[in-house]
matplotlib code that plots the C-alpha trace (Angstrom):
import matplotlib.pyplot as plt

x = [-29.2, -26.9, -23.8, -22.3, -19.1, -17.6, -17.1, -13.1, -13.2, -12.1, -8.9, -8.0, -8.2, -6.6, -3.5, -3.5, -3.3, -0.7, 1.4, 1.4, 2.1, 5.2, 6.2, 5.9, 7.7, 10.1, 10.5, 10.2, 13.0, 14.3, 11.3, 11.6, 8.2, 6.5, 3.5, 1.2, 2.7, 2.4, -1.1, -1.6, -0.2, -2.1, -5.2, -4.6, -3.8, -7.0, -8.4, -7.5, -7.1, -8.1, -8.2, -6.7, -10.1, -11.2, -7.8, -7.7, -11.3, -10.3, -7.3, -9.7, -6.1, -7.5, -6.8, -4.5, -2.4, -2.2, -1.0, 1.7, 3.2, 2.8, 4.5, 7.0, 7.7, 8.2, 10.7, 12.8, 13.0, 13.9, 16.5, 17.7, 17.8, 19.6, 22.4, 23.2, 23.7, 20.4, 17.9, 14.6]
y = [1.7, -0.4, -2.0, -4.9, -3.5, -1.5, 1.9, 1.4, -1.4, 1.0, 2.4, -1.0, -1.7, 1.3, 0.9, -2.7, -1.8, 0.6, -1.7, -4.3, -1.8, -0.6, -4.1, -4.9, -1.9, -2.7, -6.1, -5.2, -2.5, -4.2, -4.7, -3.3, -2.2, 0.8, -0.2, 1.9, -0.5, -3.5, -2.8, -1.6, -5.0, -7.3, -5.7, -6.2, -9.8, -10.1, -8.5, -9.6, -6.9, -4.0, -0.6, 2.6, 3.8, 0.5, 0.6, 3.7, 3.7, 0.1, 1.8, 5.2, 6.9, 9.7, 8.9, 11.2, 11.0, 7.2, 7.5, 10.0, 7.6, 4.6, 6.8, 8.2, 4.3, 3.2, 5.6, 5.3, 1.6, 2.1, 4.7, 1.9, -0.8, 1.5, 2.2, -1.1, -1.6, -3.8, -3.9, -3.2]
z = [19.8, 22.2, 21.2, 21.9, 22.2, 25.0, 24.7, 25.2, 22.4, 19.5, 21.8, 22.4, 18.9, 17.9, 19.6, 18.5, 15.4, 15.6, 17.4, 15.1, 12.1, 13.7, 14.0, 10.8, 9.5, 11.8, 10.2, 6.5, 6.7, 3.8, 1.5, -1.9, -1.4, 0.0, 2.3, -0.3, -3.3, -1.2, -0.6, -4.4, -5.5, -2.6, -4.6, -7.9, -6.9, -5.3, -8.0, -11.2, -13.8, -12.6, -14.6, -12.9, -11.6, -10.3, -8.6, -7.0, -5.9, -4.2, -2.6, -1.8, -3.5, -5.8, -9.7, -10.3, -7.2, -7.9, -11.4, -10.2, -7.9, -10.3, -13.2, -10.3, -9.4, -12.5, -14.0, -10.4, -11.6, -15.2, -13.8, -11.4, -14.1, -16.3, -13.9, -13.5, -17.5, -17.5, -20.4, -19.4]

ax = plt.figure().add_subplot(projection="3d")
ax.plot(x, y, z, "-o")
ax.set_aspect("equal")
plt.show()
């Protein structure tokens, strides 16, 4: 089967890509975000409501790894709200 694309077409893509992700990190230093929760939330507003499973097999994030870092996320939030005398 031929392709319409060159053979070089995925390097050059490639390194596109990774180009334009370290920019954007670059940029978003400050974002409150981690690029796995800014994707996880880019989803879910796509999405609608989503339940855990329909979520992590969107994300192709394992179940339980995603719950980990959702409960791991939200406790480091409650624990930053706290310290600041804020009611959560």
């Amino acid at each position: 089967m031929t392709s319409k694309y060159r053979d070089d077409d995925a390097s050059r893509l490639r390194l596109a890509v990774a180009r334009i992700s370290r920019h954007l990190r670059a940029v978003d230093v400050s974002s409150a975000l981690t690029p796995t929760q800014a994707s996880l939330l880019s989803t879910v507003v796509r999405g609608g409501r989503l339940g855990l499973s329909e979520l992590s097999a969107l994300e192709g994030l394992a179940q339980q790894n995603l719950h980990r870092r959702m409960v791991a996320e939200t406790e480091k939030a409650r624990e930053i709200v706290a310290s600041h005398g804020l009611d959560p």
